[in-house]
N, C-alpha and C positions, 0 to 999 in steps of 0.2 A: 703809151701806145706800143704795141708788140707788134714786129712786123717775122712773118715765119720765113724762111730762107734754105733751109736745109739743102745745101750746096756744099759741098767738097772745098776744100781750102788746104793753101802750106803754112806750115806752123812750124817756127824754132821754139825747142822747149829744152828742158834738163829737169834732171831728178834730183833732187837734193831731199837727204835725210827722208829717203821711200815715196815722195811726194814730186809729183812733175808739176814745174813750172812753166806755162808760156809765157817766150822772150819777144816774141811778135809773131802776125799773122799776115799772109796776101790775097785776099778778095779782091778782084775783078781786076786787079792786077794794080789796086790800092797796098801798102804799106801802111799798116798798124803797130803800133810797138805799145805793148801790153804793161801798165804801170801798176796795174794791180790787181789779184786774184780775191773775187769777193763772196766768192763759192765756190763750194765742192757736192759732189755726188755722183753715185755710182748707179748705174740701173744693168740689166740684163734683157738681150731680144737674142731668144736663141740658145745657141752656145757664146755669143762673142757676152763680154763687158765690155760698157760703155761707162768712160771715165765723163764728165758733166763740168765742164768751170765755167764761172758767168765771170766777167773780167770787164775792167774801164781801158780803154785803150785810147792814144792818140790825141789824148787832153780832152778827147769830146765827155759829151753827161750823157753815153748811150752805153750800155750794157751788151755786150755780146756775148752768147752763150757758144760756146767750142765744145766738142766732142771727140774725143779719139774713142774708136773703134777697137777694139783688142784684137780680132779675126781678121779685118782688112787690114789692121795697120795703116788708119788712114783717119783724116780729121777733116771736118765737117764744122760751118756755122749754120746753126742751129737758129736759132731766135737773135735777134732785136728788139733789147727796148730802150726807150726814149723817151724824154718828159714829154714831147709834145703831140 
């Protein structure tokens, strides 16, 4: 099940080796700590890039997909999904 969210969100991340990594994220004023990055991808709306990682966070088996914005400078979750 995919649930859509597209809500603005804070994210610690770092570049390592030209590639940015999230270290955790804060929805709803939950704490997430991001264990693993399970995708990448890049899309364009506009002038901005849009960087794409779907990521396992927080021990749960739900996928969240994060966005940084290139033009805002700001990061967004995007999608939800979940096995059930």
């Amino acid at each position: 099940m995919v649930t859509e969210v597209n809500e603005d969100i804070q994210v610690c991340a770092h570049f390592r080796e030209g590639r940015l990594f999230p270290l955790w994220f804060v929805w709803h004023s939950r704490f997430y700590k991001v264990t693993s990055v399970t995708s990448r991808w890049s899309s364009r709306e506009g002038r901005a890039a849009k960087h794409h990682l779907t990521v396992l966070a927080g021990g749960t088996c739900e996928l969240y997909e994060l966005c940084f914005d290139t033009e805002r400078l700001a990061w967004s979750l995007g999608r939800i999904a979940s096995a059930a």
